[in-house]
N, C-alpha and C positions, 0 to 999 in steps of 0.2 A: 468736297472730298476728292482729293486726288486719284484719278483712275479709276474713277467710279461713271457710270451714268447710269439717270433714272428715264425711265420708260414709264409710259399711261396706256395699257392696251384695251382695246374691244373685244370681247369674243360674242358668236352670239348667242342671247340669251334661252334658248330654247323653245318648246313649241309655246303660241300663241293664242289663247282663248276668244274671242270678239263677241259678245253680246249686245246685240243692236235691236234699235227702239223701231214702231211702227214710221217713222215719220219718215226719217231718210236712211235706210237702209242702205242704200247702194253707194250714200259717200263713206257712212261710218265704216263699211267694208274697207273701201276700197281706200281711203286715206290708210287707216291702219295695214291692211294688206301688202301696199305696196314698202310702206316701210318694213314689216316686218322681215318680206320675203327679201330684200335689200342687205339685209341687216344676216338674214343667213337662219329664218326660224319660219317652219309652216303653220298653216291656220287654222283653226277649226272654227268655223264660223256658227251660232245660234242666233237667228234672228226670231224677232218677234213671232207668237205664234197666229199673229194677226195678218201678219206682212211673207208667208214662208213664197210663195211663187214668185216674188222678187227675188230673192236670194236661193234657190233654184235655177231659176233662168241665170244668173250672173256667176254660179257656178257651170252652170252648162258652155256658158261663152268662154270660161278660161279653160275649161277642158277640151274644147275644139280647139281653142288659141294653141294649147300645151302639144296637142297630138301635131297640128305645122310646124310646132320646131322643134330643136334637138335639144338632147341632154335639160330637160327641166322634170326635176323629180316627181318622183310618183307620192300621189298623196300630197303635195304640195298645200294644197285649198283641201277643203273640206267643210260639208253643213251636216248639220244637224239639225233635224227639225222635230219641234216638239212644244209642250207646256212648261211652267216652270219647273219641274221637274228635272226636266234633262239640263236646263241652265244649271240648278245646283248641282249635279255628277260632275258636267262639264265644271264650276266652280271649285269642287272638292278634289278632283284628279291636280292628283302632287307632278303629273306630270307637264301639267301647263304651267309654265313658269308667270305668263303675265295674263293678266284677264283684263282685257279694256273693257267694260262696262258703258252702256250709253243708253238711258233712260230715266227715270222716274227717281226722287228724293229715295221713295218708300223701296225702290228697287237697289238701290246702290247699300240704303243700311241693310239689307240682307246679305247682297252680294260681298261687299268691303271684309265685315267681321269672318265670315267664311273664309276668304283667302287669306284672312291674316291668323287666324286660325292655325293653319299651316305655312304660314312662315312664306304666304306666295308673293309674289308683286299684283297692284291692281290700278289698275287708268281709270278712276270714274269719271263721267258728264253725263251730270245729273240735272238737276231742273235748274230753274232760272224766271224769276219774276223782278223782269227787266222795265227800268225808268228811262222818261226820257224829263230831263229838267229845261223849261224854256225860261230863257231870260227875259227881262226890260227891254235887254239890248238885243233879243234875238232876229236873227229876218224872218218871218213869218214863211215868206217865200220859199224858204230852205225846209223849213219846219214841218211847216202842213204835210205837205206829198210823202216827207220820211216818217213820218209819224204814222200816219194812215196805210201806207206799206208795210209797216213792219207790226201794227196792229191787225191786220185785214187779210195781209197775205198767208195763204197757206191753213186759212181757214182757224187762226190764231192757235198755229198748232206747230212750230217752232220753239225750242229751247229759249232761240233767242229773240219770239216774238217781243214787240211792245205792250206792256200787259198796264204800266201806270204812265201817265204825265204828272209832274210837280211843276205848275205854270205860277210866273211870279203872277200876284194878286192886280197887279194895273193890266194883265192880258190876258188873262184867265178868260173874261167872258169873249171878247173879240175872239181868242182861240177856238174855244167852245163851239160859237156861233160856224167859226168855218169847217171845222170839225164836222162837223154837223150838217153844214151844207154838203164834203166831201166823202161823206160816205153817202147819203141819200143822191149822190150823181150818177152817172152814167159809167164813170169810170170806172166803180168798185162793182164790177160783173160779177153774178153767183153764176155757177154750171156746171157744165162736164169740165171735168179737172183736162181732160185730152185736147180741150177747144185751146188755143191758143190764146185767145180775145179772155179767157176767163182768167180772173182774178182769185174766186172764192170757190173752192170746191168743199167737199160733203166735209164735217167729221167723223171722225172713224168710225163713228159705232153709238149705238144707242144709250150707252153708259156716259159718254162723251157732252152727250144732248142731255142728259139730265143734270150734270155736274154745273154744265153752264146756264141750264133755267134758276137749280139752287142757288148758283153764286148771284145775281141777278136779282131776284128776290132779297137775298141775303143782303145786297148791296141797299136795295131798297125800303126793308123795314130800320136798315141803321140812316136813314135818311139821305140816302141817294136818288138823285133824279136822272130818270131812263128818258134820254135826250133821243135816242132813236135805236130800234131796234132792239135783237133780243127772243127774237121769235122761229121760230119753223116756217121755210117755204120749200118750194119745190117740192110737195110730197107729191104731187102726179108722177115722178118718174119712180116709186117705188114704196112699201114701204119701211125699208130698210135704208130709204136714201135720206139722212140726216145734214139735209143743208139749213144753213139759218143765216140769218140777217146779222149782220156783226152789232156786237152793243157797247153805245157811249154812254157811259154814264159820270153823272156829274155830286162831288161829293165838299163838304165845307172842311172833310178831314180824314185821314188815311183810318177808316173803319178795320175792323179783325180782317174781313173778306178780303179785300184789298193787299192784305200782307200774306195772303197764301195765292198759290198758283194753281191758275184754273185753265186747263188745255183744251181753251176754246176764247176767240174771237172775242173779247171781251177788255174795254180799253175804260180805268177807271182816271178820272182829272179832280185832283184836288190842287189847292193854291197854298203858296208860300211864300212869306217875306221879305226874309232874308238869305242868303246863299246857303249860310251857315244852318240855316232850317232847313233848308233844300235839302243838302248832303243830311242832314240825321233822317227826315223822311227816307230817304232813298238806301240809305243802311239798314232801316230798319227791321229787313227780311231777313227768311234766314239763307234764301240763296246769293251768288254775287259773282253773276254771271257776266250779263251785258251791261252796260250804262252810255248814255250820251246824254250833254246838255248843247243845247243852240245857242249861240251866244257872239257877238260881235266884239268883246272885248276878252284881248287875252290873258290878262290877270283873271278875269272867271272861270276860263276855260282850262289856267293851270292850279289855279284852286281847285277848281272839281276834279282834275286828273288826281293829284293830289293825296285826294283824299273822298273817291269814289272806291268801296271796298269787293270791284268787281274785278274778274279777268280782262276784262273789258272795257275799253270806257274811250268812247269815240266823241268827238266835237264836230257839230254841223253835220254829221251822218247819224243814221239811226241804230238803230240799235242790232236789227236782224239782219241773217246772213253769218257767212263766216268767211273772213278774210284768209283762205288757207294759206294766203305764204307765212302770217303771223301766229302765233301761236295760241290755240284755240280751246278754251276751257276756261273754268272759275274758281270763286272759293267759297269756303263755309258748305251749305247742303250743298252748293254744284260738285262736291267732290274733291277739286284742286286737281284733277287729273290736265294734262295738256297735250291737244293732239296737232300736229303738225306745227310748223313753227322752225327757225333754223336749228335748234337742238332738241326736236321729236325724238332721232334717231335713239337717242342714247336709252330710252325707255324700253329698247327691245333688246340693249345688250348689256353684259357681264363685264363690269368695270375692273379692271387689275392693276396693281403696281409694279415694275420688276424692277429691281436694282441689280446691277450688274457693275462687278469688278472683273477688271482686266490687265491691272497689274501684275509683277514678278513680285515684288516686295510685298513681306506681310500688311497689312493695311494695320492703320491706328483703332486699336477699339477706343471707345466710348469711357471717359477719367481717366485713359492712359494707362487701363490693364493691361498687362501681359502676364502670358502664360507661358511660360520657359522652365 
């Protein structure tokens, strides 16, 4: 159209809600934080009511940061500490324009419906019971160390731990066996989470330690064999200190337990034939968060890409962790929310169109009305 142009502007979207899970608080802060204050909207932060002296102390540090420099508004950050309670005020205030959510399946269908409820924006990441598929062709090499990292670390208490392997059926028991060797070594250290040397620290809490003996059992009466682990140690340092042994357990077929997620250290391995079986075992959750397969050949690796129905879905890497340059979240119960990534940004602003004329002559309307 002659003497026309169209504009796409940003404004920003207003203030910022963050609801953060026990695990890692101080990235889901701060990832979000930093965009949104970028972007031109303040925070109010509710973290878990598990975790609240994390998110105290990291508001304390941006409020000394704020008083050394100038012009940085007041009221910028903001916590709020409390039960679920104060998340849904925080959730129902039409003033919060977006609510990033970051926790539990069961926590996000509360949160979701609320904010849409009134017509608000909402960022979930939510759970995630993440696969790793090993090939025929996989290198073992590769596989072992990433698998058991991302099973083990963190006390199986990652979004994006490794919670299943789908092993083709010719390496299933070789996997097994090393598996097996690699978590009964030297390597997978339980302890104080502050030791450096340590691998394995406590689970959160006593609720945490009973979900994962159920699952465990559960995995075992549908005929799963407990290849190692699965127990309570360390109680001399307390008894509130819920550390345990990670558990491998070995299954002939993806049982009910298996397709729910269980926030603890708990790594189940069933076998698969075909590729094609692989990918259906590994859809068949309702989260679809993280995914990786090991594989030497790259027609498997972009079949699995393919047609893995996760956020995620890495080759010869494992599954945990978050790559934050890339864009970080899942789908189905994960939510579909996505945090960080080259176009995060846009989630915290107010998208607009503007056309503008700047002609002398009247412009042509639309079938060539005129009004004269």
């Amino acid at each position: 159209r002659p003497s026309h142009v169209m504009h796409e502007n940003w404004h920003p979207l207003g203030p910022i809600g963050v609801i953060s899970a026990f695990n890692f608080p101080v990235a889901v802060w701060s990832w979000n934080f930093a965009l949104a204050t970028v972007c031109g909207g303040p925070v109010v932060w509710k973290p878990s009511e598990k975790t609240p002296l994390t998110a105290l102390a990291c508001q304390a540090i941006f409020s000394e940061a704020s008083r050394a420099l100038e012009d940085i508004p007041a009221n910028l950050s903001e916590v709020v500490i409390g039960a679920a309670s104060v998340g849904q005020q925080l959730t129902d205030d039409a003033r919060i324009a977006l609510v990033s959510a970051t926790g539990s399946t069961r926590m996000g269908g509360a949160v979701g419906p609320r904010v849409a409820q009134r017509f608000g924006k909402c960022l979930l990441e939510l759970g995630g019971n993440n696969a790793v598929i090993v090939s025929d062709r996989a290198d073992l090499e590769l596989a072992i160390p990433a698998i058991v990292f991302g099973a083990v670390g963190t006390a199986g208490q990652r979004c994006t731990t490794t919670r299943r392997v789908i092993a083709h059926r010719s390496v299933v028991d070789q996997l097994c066996d090393r598996l097996k060797s690699a978590y009964d070594g030297a390597a997978v250290r339980i302890g104080d989470p502050r030791d450096a040397a340590t691998l394995i620290g406590p689970l959160i809490d006593k609720s945490a330690f009973d979900a994962m003996q159920a699952a465990v059992a559960n995995a075992q009466r549908d005929g799963g064999t407990l290849l190692t682990g699965g127990t309570r140690t360390h109680e001399e340092l307390g008894d509130d200190a819920w550390y345990v042994r990670p558990a491998l357990i070995r299954l002939d077929r993806q049982v009910d337990i298996v397709r729910q997620e269980t926030f603890a250290p708990i790594l189940y391995v069933v076998p698969y034939d075909t590729l094609g079986e692989a990918l259906e075992l590994h859809n068949s959750v309702r989260q679809g968060l993280s995914s990786a397969i090991f594989t030497t050949d790259l027609r498997e690796a972009e079949f699995f890409k393919a047609r893995s129905d996760c956020g995620i879905a890495n080759v010869n890497i494992g599954t945990s962790g978050a790559e934050i340059g890339g864009a970080f979240g899942g789908e189905k119960e994960t939510g579909g929310g996505r945090e960080s990534g080259s176009d995060a940004w846009k989630a915290y602003m107010r998208r607009q169109t503007s056309t503008t004329y700047w002609g002398i002559e009247k412009p042509d309307l639309a079938q060539g009305i005129r009004f004269e």
